[in-house]
C-alpha positions in Angstrom: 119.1 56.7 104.8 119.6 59.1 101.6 117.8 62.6 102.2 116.8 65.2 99.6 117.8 68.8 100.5 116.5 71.6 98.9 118.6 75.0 99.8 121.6 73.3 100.7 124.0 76.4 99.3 122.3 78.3 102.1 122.8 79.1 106.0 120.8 77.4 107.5 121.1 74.6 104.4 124.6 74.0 105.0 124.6 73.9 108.7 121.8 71.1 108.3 123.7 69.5 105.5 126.9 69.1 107.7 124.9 67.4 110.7 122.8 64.8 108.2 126.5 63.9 106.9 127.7 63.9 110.7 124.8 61.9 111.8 125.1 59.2 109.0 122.5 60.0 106.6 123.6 60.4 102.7 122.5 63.8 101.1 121.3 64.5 98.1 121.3 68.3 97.0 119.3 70.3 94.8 121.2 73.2 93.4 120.3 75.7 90.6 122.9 76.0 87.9 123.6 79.5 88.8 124.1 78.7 92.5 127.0 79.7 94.7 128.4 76.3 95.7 131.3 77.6 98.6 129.0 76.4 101.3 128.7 72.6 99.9 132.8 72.8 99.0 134.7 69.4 100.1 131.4 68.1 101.4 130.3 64.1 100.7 127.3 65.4 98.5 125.5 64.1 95.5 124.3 67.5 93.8 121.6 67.7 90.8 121.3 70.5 88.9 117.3 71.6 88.6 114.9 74.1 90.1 111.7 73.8 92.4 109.2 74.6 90.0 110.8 71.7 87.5 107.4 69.6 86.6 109.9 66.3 86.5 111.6 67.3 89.9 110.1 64.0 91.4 112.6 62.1 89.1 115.5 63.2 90.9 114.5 62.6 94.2 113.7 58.9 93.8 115.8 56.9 95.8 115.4 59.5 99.0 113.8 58.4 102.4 113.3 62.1 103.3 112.9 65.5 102.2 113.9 68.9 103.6 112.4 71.6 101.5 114.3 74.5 102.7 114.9 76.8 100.0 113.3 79.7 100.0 113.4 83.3 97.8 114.4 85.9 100.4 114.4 90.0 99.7 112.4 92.7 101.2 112.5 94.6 98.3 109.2 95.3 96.4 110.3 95.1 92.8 110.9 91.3 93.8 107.2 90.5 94.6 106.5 87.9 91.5 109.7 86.1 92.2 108.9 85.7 95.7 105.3 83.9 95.2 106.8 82.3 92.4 109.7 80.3 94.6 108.3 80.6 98.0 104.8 79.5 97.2 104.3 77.9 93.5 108.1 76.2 94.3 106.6 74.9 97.9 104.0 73.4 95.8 105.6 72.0 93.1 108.1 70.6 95.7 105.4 68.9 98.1 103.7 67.5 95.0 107.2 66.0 93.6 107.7 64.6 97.1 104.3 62.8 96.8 105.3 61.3 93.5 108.6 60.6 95.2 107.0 58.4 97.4 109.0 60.3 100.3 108.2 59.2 103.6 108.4 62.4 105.7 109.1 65.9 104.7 110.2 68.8 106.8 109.3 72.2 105.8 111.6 75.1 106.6 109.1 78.2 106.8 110.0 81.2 109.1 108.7 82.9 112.2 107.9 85.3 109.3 105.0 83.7 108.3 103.4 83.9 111.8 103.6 87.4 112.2 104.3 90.0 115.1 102.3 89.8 118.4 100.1 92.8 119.0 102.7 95.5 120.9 105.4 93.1 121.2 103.6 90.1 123.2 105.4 87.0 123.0 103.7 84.2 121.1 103.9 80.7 119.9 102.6 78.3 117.2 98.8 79.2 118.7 99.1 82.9 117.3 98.7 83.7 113.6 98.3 87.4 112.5 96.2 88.6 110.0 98.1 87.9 106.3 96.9 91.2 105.4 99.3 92.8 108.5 101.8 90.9 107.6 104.8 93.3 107.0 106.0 92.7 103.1 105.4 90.1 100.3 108.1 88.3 101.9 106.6 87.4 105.0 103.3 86.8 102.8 105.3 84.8 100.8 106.4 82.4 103.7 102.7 82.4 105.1 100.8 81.1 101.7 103.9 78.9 101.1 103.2 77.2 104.7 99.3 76.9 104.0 100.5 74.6 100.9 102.5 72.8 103.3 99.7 72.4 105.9 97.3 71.7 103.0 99.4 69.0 102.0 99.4 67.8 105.4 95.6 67.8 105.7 95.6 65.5 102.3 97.5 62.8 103.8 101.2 63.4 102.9 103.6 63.2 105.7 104.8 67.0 106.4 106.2 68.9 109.5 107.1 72.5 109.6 109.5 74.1 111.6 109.3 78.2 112.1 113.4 79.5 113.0 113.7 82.4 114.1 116.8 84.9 113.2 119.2 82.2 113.6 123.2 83.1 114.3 126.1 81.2 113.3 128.9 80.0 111.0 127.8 79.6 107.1 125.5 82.7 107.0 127.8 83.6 103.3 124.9 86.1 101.8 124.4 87.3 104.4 120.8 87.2 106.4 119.6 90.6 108.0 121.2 89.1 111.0 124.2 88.5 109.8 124.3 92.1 108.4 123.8 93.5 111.7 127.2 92.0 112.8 129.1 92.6 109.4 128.0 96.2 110.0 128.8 96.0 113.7 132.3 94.6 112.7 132.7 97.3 109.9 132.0 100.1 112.6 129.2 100.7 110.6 126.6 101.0 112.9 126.8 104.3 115.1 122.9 104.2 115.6 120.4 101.7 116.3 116.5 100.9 115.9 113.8 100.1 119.4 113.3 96.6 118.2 113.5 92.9 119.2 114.1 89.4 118.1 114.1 86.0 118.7 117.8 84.2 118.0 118.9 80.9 117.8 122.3 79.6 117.5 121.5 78.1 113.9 123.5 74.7 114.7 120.5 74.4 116.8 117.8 75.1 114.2 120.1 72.4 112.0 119.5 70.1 114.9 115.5 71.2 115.2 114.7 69.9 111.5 116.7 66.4 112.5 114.4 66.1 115.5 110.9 67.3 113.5 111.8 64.3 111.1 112.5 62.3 114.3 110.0 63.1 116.2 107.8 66.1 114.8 103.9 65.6 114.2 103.0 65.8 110.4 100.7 69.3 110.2 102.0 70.9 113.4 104.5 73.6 113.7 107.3 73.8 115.4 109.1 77.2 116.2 112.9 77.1 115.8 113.5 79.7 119.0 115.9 80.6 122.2 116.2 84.2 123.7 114.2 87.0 123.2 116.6 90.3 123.2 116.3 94.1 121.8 118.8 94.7 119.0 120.8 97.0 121.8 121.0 94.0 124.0 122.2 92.1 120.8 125.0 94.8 120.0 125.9 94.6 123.6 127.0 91.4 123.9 128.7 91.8 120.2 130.9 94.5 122.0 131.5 92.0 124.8 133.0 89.4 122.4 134.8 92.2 119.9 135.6 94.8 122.4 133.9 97.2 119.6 132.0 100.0 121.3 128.4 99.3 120.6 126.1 102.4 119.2 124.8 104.3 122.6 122.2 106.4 120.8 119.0 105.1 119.5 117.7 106.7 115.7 114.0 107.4 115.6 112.1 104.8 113.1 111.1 108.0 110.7 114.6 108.8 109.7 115.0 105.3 108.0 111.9 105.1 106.6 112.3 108.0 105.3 115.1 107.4 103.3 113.9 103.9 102.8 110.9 105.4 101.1 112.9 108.0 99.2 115.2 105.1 98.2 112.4 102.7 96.4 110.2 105.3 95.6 112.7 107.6 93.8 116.0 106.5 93.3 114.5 103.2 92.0 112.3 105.0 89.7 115.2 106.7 87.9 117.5 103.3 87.6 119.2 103.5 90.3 120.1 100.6 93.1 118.5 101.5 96.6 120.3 101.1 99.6 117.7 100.1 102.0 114.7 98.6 101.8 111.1 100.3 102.9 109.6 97.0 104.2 113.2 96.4 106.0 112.7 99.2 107.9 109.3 98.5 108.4 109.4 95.3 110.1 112.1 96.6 112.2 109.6 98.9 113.3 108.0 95.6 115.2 109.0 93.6 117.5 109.2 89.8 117.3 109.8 87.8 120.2 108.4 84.3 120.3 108.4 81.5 122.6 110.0 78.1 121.3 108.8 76.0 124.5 106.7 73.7 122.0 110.1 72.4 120.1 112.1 72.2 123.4 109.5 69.9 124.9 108.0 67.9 122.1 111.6 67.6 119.7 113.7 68.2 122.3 115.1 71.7 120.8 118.5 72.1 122.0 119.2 76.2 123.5 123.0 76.5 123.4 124.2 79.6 124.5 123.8 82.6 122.3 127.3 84.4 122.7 129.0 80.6 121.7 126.9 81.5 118.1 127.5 85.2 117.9 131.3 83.9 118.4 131.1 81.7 116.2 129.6 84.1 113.8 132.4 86.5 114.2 134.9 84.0 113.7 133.7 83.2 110.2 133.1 86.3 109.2 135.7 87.4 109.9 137.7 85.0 108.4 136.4 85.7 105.0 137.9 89.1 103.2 134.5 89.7 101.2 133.0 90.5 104.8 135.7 92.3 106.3 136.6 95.0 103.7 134.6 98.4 104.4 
């Protein structure tokens, strides 16, 4: 069966990429012309060149069974608001509606914990529990919310579409890298003396790969599906990162004002008089949250695999580490 991949260059892309070709399915990519193609390198993959808001985009996925639509405009940066809705929630549309012309079969949409928001003082919650959009932290996590209402509104009109939700996912391929993945480049750089009170779901992200072959499998068109595993603080994170390194891991925990602070300074100010900031205000902001979630849904409706989360962070640290542009301070 020939599948249509948007955000194959990607982490989570590529890992799913490399199990459709491991499972037998033939891929088709979309790329953008300025793309970064070392995550698709040596792979058995037909790529067009094109965008998601192309008006002809259904043209080039003719021919395709299936369609994963998991590209997605990520910064947390404010200056990047209009680009956000522009690929997060005008591209989902465009995407859904080129599918329908398509005549694909089934699509699976990649949208994000993100878009479900927080529980109120930390609870854990599942696909049940939506926050407000309005305190939802940053256009980003906006962005991934009104991009999943096309999806479901798609849904409700007939086309064939599931959503999975991942959560911070934690593996091999992660080449931009995701806040995640930053954590343990900075944890490998000795970069990270402090750290934040906050928490996160993670997911070894072979098995979020795995999660969007099962919601095409076996997922219910409108539902959501969150991508999960294990709930952990960012110290218990850094903790086992020290037992796999044998890096000490930061024993003092910084008070949320001090970044913001300097967050806010750094958008506010430096951007203002044309320079680059460092680290952004709605960064630190979410971090000020935390986001645990509970995944039981996927694991007993898709059959959600929960591999063990030091084989990803291992896995992680081998292939970062095996790539200079990570590794030099």
């Amino acid at each position: 069966m020939r599948v249509f991949v948007t955000g194959g260059t990607g982490f989570v892309g590529a890992n799913l990429v490399r199990l459709l070709l491991a499972e037998g399915y033939t891929v088709r990519a979309l790329v953008r012309p300025s793309s970064q193609l070392d995550n698709l390198q040596n792979l058995d993959v037909e790529l067009v060149k094109g965008d998601l808001n192309h008006p002809e985009l259904w043209q080039q996925m003719r021919g395709c069974q299936y369609l994963f639509h998991v590209a997605a405009h990520y910064s947390l940066w404010q200056k990047d608001r209009e680009a956000l809705y522009d690929h997060n929630v005008l591209g989902t549309r465009n995407v859904l509606a080129a599918a329908k012309k398509a005549e694909i079969a089934r699509t699976v949409y990649t949208s994000s914990v993100a878009a479900i928001g927080a529980g109120p003082g930390g609870k854990v919650v599942d696909e049940t529990y939506q926050s407000p959009v309005e305190k939802l932290v940053g256009d980003y996590k906006k962005s991934k919310f009104w991009a999943e209402q096309e999806a479901m509104q798609a849904a409700q009109n007939g086309q064939d579409v599931v959503i999975v939700n991942p959560s911070s996912p934690i593996g091999a391929w992660d080449i931009k890298p995701t806040p995640t993945g930053d954590i343990i480049v900075r944890f490998l750089r000795r970069q990270m003396p402090f750290y934040m009170h906050t928490g996160l779901n993670f997911i070894d992200v072979q098995d979020v790969a795995k999660g969007h072959l099962l919601a095409l499998q076996k997922g219910k068109s409108g539902d959501r599906y969150i991508l999960g595993h294990q709930n952990l603080t960012l110290k218990q994170l850094l903790d086992q990162l020290a037992e796999i390194t044998g890096l000490q891991s930061p024993q003092k925990a910084i008070p949320a004002c001090i970044p913001l602070s300097v967050a806010w300074f750094d958008e506010k100010i430096l951007a203002s008089l044309g320079k680059t900031p460092s680290v952004p205000l709605d960064g630190v902001r979410m971090a000020t949250q935390t986001m645990f979630y509970d995944a039981s849904k996927a694991v007993r409706e898709l059959g959600l695999p929960q591999s063990p989360l030091k084989v990803a962070l291992q896995n992680a640290v081998n292939w970062f580490l095996s790539r200079p542009e990570f590794t030099q301070n």
